[in-house]
Gaussian input, Z-matrix of N, CA and C with variables (Angstrom, degrees):
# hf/3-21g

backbone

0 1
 N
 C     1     B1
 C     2     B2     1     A1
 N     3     B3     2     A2     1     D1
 C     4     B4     3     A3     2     D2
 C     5     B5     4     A4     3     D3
 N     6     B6     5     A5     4     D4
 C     7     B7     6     A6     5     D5
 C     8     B8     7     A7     6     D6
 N     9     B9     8     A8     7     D7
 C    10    B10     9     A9     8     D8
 C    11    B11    10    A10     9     D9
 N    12    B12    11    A11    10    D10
 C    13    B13    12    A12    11    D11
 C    14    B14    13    A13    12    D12
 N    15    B15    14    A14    13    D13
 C    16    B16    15    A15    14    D14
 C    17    B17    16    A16    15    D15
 N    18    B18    17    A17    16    D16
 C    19    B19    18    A18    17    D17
 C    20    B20    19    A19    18    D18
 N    21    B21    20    A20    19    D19
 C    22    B22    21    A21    20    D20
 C    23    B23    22    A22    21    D21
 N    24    B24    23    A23    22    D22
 C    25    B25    24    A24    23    D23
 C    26    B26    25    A25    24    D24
 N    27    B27    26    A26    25    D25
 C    28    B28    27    A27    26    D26
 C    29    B29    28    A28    27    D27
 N    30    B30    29    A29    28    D28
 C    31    B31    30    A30    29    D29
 C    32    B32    31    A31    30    D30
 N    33    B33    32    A32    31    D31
 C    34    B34    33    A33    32    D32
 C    35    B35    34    A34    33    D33
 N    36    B36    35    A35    34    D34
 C    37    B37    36    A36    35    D35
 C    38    B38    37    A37    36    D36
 N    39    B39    38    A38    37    D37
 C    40    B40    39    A39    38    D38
 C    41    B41    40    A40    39    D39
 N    42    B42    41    A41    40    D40
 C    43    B43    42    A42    41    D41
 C    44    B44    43    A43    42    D42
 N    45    B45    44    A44    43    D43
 C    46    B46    45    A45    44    D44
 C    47    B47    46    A46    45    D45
 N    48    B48    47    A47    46    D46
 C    49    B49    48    A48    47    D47
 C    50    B50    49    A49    48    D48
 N    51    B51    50    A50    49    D49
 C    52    B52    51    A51    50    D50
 C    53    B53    52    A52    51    D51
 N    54    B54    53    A53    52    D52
 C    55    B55    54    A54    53    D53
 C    56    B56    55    A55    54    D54
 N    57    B57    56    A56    55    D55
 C    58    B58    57    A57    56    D56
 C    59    B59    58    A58    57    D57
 N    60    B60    59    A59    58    D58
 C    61    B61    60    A60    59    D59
 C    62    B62    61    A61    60    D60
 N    63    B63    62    A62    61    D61
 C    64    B64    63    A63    62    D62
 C    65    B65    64    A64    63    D63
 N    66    B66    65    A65    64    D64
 C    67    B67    66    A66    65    D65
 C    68    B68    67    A67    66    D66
 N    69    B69    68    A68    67    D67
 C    70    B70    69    A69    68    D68
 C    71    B71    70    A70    69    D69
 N    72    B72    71    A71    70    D70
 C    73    B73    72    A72    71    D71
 C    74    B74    73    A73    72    D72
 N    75    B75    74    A74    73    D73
 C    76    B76    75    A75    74    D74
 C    77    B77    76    A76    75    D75
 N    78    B78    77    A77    76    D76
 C    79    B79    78    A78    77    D77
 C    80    B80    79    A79    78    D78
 N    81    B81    80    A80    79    D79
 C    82    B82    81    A81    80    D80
 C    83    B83    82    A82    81    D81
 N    84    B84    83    A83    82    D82
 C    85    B85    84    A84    83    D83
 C    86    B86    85    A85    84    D84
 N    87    B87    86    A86    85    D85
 C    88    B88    87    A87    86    D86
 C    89    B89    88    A88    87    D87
 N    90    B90    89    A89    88    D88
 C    91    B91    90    A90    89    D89
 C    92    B92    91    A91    90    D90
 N    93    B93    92    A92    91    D91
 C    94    B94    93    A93    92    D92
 C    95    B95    94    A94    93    D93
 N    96    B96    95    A95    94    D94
 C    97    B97    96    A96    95    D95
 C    98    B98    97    A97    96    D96
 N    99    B99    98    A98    97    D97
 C   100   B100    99    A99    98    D98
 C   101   B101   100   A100    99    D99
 N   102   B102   101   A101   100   D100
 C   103   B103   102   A102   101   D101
 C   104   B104   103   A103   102   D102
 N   105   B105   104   A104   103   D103
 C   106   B106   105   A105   104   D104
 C   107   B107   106   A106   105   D105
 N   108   B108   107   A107   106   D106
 C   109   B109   108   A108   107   D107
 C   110   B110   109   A109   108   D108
 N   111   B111   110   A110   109   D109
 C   112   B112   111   A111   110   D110
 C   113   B113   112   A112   111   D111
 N   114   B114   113   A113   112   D112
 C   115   B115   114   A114   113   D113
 C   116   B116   115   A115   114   D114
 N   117   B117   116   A116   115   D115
 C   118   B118   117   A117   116   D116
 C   119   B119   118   A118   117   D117
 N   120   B120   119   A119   118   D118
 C   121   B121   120   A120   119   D119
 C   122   B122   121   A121   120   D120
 N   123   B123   122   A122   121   D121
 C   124   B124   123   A123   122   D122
 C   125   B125   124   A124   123   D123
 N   126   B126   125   A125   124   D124
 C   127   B127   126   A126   125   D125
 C   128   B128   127   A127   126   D126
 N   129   B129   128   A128   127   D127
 C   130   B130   129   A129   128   D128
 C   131   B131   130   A130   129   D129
 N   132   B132   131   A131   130   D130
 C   133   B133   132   A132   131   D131
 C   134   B134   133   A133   132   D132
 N   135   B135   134   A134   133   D133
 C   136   B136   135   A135   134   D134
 C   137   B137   136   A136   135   D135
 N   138   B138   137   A137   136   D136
 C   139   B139   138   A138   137   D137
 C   140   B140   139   A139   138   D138
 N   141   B141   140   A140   139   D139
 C   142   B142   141   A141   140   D140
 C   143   B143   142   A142   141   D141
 N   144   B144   143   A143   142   D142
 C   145   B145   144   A144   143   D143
 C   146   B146   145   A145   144   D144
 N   147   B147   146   A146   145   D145
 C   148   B148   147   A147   146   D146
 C   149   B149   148   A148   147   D147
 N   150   B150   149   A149   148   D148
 C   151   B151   150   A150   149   D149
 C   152   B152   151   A151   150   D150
 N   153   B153   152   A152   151   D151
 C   154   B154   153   A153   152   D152
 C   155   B155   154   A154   153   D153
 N   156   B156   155   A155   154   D154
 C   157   B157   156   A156   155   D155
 C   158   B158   157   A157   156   D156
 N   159   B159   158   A158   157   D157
 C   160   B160   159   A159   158   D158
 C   161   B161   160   A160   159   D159
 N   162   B162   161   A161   160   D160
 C   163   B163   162   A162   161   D161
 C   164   B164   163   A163   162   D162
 N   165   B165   164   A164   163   D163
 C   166   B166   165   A165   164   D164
 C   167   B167   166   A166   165   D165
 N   168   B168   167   A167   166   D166
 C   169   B169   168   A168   167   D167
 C   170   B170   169   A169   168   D168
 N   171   B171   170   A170   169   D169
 C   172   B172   171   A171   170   D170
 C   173   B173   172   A172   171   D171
 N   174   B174   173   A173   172   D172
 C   175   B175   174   A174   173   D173
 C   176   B176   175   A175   174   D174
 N   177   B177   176   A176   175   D175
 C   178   B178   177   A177   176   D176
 C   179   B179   178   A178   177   D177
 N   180   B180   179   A179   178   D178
 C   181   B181   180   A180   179   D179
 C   182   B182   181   A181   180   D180
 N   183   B183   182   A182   181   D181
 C   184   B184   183   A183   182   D182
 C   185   B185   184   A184   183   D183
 N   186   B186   185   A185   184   D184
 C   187   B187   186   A186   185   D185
 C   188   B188   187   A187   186   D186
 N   189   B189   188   A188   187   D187
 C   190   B190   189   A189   188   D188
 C   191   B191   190   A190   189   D189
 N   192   B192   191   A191   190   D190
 C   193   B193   192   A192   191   D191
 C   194   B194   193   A193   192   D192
 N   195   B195   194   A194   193   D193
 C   196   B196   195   A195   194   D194
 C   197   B197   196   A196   195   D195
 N   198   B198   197   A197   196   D196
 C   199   B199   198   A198   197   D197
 C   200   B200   199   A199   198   D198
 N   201   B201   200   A200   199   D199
 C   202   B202   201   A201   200   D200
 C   203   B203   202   A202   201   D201
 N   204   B204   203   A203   202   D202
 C   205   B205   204   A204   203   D203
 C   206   B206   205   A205   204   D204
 N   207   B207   206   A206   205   D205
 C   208   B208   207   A207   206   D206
 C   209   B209   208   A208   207   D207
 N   210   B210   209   A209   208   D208
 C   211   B211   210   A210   209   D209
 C   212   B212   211   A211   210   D210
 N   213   B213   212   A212   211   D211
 C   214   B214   213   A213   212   D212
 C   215   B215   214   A214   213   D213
 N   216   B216   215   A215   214   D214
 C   217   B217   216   A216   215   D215
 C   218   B218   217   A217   216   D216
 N   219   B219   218   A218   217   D217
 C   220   B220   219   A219   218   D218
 C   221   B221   220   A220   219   D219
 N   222   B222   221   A221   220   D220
 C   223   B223   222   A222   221   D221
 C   224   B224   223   A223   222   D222
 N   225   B225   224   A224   223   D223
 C   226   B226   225   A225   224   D224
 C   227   B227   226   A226   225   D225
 N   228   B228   227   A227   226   D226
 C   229   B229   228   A228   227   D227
 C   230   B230   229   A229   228   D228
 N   231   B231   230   A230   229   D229
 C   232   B232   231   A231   230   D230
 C   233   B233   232   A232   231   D231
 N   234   B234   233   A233   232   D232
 C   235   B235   234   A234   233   D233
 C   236   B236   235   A235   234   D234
 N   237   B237   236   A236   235   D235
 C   238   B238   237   A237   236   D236
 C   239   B239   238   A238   237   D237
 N   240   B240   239   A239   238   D238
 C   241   B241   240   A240   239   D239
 C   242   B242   241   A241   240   D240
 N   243   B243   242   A242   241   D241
 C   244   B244   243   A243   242   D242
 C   245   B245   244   A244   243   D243
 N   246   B246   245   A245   244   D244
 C   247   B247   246   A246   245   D245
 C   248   B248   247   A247   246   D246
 N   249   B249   248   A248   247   D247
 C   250   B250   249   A249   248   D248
 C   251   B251   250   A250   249   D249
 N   252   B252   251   A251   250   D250
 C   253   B253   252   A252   251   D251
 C   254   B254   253   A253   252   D252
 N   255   B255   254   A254   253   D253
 C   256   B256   255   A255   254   D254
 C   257   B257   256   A256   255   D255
 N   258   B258   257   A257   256   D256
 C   259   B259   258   A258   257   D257
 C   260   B260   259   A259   258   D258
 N   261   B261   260   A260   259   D259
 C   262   B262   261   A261   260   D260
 C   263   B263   262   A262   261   D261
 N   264   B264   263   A263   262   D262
 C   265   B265   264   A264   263   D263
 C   266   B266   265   A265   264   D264
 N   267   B267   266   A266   265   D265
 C   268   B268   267   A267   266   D266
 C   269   B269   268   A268   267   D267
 N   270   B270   269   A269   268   D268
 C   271   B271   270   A270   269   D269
 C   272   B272   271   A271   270   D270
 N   273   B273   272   A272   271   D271
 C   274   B274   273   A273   272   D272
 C   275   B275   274   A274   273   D273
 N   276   B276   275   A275   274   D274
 C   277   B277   276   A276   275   D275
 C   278   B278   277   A277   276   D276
 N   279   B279   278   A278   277   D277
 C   280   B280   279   A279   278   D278
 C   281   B281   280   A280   279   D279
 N   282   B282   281   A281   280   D280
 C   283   B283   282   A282   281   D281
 C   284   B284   283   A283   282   D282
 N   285   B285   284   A284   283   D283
 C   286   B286   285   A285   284   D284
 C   287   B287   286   A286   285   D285
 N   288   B288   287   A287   286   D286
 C   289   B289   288   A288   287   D287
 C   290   B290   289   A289   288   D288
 N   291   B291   290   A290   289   D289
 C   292   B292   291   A291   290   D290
 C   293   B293   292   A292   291   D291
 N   294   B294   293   A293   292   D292
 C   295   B295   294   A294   293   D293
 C   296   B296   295   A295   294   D294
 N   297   B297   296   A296   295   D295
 C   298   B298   297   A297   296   D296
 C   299   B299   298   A298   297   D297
 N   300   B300   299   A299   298   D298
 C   301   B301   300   A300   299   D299
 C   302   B302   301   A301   300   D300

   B1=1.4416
   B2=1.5171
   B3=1.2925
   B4=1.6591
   B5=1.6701
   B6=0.9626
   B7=1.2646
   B8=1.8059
   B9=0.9798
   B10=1.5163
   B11=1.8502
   B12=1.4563
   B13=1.0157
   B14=1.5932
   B15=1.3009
   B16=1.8054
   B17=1.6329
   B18=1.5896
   B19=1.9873
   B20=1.2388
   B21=1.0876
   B22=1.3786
   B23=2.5237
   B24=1.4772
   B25=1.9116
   B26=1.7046
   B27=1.5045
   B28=1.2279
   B29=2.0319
   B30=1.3070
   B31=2.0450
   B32=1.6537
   B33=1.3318
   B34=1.4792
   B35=1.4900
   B36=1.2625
   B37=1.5803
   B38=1.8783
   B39=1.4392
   B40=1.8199
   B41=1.4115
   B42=1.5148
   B43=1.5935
   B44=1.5871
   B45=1.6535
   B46=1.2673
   B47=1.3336
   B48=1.1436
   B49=1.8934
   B50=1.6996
   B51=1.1567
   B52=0.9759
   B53=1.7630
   B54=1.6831
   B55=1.6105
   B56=1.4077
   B57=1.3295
   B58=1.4372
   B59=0.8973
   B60=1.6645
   B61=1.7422
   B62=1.3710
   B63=1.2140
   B64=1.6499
   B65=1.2798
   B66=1.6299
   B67=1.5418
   B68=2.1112
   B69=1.2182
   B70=2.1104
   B71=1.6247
   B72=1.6020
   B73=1.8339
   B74=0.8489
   B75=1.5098
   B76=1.7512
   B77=1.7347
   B78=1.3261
   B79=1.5444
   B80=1.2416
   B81=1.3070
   B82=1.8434
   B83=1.6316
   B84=1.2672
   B85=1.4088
   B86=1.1241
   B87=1.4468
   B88=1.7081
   B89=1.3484
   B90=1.4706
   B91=1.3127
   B92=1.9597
   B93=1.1140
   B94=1.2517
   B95=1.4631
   B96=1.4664
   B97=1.8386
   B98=1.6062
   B99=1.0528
   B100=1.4573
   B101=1.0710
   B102=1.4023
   B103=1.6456
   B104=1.2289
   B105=1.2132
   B106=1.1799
   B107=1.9729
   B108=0.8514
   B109=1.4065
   B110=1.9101
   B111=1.5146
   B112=1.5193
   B113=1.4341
   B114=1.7549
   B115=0.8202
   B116=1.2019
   B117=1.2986
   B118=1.6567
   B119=1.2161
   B120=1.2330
   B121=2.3493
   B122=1.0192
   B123=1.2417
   B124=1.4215
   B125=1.4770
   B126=1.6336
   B127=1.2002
   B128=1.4886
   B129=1.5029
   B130=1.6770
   B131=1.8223
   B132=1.6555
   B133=1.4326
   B134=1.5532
   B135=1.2896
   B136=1.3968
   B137=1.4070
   B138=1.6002
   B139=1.0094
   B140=1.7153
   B141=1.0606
   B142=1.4100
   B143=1.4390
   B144=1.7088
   B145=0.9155
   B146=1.8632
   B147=1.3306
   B148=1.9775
   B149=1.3318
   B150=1.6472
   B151=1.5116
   B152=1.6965
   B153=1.4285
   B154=1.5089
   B155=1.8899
   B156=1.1994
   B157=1.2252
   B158=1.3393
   B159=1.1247
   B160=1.2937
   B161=1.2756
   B162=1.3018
   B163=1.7051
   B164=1.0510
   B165=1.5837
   B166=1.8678
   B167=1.7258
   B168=1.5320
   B169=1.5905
   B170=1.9787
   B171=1.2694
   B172=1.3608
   B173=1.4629
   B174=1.1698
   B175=1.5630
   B176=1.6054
   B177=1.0821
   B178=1.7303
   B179=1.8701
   B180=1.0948
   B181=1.6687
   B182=1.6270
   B183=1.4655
   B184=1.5822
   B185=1.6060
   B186=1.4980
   B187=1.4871
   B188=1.9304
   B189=1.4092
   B190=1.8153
   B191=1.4725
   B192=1.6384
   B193=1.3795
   B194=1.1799
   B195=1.5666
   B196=1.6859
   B197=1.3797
   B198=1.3442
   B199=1.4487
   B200=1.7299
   B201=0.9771
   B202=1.5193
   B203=1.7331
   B204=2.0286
   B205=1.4462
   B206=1.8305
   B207=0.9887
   B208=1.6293
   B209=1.6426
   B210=1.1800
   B211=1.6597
   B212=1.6493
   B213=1.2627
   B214=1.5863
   B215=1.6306
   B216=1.0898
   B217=1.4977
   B218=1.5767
   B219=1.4821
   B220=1.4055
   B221=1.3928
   B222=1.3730
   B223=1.7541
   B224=1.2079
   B225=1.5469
   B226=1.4580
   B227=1.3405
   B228=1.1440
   B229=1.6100
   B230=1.3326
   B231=1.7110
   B232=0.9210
   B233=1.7233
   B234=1.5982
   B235=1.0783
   B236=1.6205
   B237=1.4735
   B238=1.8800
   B239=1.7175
   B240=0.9263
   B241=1.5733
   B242=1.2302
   B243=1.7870
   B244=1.1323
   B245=1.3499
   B246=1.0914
   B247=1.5880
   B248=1.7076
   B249=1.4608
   B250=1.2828
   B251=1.4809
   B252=1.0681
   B253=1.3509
   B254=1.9969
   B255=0.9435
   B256=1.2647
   B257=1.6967
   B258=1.3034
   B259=1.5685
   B260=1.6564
   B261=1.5818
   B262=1.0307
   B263=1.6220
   B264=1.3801
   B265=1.5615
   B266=1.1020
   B267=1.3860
   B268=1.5896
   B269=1.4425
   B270=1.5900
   B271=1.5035
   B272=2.0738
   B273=1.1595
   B274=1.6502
   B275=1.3411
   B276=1.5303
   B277=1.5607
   B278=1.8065
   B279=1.6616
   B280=1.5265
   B281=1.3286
   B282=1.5923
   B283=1.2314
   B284=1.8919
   B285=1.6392
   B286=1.4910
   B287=1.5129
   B288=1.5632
   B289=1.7160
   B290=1.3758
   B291=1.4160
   B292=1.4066
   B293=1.2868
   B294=1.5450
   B295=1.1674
   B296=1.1650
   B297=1.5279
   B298=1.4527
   B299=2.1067
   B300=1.2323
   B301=1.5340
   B302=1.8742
   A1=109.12
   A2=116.66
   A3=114.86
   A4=122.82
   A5=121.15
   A6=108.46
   A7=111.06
   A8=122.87
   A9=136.40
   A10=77.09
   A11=128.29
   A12=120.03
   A13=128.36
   A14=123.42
   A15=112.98
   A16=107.27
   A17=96.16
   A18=90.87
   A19=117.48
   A20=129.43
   A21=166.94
   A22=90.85
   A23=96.31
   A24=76.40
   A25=89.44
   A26=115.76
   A27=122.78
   A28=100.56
   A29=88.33
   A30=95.34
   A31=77.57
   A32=143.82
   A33=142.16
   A34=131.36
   A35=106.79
   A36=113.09
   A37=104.67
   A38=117.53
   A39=104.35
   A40=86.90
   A41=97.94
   A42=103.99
   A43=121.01
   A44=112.82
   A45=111.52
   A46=128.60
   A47=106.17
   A48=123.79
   A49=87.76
   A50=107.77
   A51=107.91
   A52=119.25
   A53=108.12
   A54=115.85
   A55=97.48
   A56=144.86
   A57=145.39
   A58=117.23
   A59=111.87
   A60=104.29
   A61=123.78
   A62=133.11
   A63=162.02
   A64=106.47
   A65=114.64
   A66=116.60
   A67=103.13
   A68=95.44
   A69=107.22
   A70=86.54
   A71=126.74
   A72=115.02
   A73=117.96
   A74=128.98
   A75=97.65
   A76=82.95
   A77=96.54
   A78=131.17
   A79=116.40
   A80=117.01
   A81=120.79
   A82=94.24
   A83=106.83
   A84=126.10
   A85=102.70
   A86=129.92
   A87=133.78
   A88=129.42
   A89=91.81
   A90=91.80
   A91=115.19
   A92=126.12
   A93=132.05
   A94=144.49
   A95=128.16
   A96=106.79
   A97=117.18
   A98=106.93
   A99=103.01
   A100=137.75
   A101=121.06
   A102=116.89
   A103=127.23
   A104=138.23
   A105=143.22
   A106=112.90
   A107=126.14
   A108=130.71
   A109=112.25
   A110=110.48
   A111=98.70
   A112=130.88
   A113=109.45
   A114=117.71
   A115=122.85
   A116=109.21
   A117=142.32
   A118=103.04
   A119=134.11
   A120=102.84
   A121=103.21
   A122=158.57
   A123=133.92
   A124=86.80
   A125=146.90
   A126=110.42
   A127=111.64
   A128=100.25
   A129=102.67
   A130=107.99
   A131=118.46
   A132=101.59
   A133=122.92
   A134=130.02
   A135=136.67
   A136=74.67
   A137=153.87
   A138=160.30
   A139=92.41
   A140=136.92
   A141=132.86
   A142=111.27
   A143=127.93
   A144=126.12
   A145=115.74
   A146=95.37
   A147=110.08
   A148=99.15
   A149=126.06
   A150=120.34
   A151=97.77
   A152=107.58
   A153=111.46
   A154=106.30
   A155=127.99
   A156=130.34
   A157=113.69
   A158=130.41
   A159=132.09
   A160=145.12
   A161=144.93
   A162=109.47
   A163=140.63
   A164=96.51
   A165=135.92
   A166=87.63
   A167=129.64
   A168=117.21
   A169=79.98
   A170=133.68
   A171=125.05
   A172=130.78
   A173=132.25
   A174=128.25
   A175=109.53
   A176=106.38
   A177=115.04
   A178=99.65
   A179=122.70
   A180=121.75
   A181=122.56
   A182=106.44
   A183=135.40
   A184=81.49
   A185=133.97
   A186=120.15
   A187=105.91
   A188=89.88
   A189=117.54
   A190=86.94
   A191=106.73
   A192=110.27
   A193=158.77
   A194=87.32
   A195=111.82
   A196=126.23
   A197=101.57
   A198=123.96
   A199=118.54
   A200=112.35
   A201=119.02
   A202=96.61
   A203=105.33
   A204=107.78
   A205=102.32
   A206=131.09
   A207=113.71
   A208=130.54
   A209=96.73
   A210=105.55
   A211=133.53
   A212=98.32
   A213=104.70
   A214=86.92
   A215=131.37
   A216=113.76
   A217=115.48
   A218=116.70
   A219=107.33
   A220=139.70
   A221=97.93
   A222=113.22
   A223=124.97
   A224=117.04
   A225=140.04
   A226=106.05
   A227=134.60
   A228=151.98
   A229=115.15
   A230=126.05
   A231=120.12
   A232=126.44
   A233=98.70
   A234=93.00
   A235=115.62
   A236=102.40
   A237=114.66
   A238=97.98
   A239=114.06
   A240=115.60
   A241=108.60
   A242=118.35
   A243=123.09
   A244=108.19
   A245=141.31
   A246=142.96
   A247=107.78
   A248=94.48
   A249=104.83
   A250=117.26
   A251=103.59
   A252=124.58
   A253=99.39
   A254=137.60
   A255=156.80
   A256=90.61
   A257=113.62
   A258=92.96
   A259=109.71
   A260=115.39
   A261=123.29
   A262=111.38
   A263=121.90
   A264=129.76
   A265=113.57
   A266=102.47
   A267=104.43
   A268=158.41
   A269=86.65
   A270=89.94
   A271=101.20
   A272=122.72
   A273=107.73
   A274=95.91
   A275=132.48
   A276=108.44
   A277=99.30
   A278=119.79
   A279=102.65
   A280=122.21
   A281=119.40
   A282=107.15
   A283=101.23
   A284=85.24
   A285=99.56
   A286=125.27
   A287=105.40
   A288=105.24
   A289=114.76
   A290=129.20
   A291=142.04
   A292=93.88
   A293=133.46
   A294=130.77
   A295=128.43
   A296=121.63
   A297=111.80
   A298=84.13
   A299=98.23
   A300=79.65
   A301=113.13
   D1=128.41
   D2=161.33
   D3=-91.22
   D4=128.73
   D5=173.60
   D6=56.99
   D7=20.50
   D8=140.21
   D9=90.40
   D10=34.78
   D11=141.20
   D12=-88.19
   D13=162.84
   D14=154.25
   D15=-76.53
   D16=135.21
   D17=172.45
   D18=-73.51
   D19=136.43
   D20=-161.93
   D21=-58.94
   D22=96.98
   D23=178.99
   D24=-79.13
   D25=151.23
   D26=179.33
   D27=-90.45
   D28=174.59
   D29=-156.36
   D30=-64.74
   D31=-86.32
   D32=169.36
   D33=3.26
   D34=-35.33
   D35=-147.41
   D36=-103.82
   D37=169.04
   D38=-173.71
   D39=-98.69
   D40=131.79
   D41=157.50
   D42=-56.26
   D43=176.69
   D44=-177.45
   D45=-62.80
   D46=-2.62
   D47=-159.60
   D48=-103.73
   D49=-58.46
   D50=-167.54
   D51=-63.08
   D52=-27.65
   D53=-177.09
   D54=-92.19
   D55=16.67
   D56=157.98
   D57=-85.45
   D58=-39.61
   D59=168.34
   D60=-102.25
   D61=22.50
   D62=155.10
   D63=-73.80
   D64=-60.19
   D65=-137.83
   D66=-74.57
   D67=-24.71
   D68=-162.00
   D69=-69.67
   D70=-34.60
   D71=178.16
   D72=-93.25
   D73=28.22
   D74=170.01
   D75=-125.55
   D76=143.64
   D77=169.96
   D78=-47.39
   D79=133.53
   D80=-178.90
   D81=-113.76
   D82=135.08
   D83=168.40
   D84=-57.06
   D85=139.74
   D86=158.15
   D87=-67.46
   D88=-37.05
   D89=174.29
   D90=-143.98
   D91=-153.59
   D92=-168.83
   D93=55.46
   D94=-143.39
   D95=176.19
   D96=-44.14
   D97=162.03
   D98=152.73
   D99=-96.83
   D100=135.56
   D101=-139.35
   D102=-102.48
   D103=123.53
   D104=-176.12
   D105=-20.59
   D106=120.98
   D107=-170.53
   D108=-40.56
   D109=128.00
   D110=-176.19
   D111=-56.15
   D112=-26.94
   D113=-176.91
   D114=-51.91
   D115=-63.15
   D116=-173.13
   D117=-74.47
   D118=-36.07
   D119=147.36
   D120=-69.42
   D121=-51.10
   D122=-141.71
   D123=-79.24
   D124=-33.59
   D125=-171.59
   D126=-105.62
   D127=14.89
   D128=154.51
   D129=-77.15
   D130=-43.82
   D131=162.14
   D132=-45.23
   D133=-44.72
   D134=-132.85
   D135=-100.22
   D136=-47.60
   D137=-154.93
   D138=-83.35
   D139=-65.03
   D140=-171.44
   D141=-65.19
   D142=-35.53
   D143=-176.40
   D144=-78.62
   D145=-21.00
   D146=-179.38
   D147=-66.01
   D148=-45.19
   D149=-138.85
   D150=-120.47
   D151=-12.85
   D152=175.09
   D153=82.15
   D154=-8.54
   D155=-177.89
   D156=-45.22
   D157=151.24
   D158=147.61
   D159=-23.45
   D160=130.23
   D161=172.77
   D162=-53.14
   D163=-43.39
   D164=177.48
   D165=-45.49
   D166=-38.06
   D167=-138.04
   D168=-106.42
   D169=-16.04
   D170=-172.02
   D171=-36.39
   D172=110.33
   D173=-161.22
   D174=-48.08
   D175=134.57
   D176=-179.31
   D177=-55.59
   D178=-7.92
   D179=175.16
   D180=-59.38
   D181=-22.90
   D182=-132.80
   D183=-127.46
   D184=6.73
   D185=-174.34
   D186=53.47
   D187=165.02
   D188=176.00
   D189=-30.38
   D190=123.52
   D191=132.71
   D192=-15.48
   D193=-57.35
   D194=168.99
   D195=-76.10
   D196=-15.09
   D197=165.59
   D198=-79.09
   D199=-31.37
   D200=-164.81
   D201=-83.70
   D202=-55.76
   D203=178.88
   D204=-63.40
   D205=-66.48
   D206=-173.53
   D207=-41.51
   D208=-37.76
   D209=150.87
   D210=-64.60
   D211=-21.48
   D212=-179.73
   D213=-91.02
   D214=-52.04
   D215=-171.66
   D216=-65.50
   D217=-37.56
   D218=162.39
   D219=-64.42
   D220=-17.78
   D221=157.46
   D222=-65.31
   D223=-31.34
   D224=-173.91
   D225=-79.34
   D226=-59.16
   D227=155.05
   D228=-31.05
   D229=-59.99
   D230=-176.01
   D231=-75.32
   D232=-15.96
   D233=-177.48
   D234=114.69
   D235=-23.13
   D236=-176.78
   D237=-42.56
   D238=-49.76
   D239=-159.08
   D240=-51.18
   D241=-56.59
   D242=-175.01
   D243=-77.94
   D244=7.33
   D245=179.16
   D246=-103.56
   D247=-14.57
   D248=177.07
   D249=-85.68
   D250=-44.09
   D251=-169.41
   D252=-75.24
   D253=-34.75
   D254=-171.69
   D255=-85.22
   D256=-29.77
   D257=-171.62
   D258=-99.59
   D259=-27.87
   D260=171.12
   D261=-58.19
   D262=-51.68
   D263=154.96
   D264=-12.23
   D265=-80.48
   D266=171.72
   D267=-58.71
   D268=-26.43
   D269=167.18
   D270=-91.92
   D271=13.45
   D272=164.26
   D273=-113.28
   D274=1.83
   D275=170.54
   D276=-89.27
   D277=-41.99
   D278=176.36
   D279=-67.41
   D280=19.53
   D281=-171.21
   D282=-123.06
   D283=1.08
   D284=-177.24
   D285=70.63
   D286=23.65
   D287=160.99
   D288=-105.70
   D289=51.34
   D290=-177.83
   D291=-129.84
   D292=133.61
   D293=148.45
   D294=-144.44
   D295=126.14
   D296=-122.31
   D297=-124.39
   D298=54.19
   D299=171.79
   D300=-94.80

């Protein structure tokens, strides 16, 4: 909260529900720089992938570019995506918004 407001999620970005069940799969480096916040690439991905933009064109909000695309390819590689996607699945089929007729 800022100023004893709720922050504002932008039309682009994952709400809080949604960055709780995102945030437990993606991998933390052990060691080296310190890294641009997870949040804020993943909704520089979710932001580039919504609007189709460029990388080169990614809002300076979303951190380095080059930061946001190298992370999206190491997400892609490792597999995060689809572990993601498998987990989001799951928590709307035990919650019963899956219906698989």
């Amino acid at each position: 909260m800022v100023g004893g407001q709720v922050p504002r999620v932008r039309r682009h970005e994952l709400t809080d529900q949604e960055w709780e069940l995102l945030a437990p799969l993606i991998s933390r480096a052990a060691t080296g720089r310190p890294r641009v916040v997870d949040r804020q690439v993943i909704n520089g991905m979710v932001y580039k992938i919504r609007t189709g933009i460029s990388w080169r064109d990614l809002l300076e909000r979303y951190g380095p570019w080059q930061t946001v695309y190298t992370r999206f390819r190491r997400y892609a590689v490792d597999g995060m995506f689809t572990r993601a996607l498998r987990q989001i699945q799951a928590h709307a089929d035990a919650a019963g918004d899956i219906d698989c007729r």
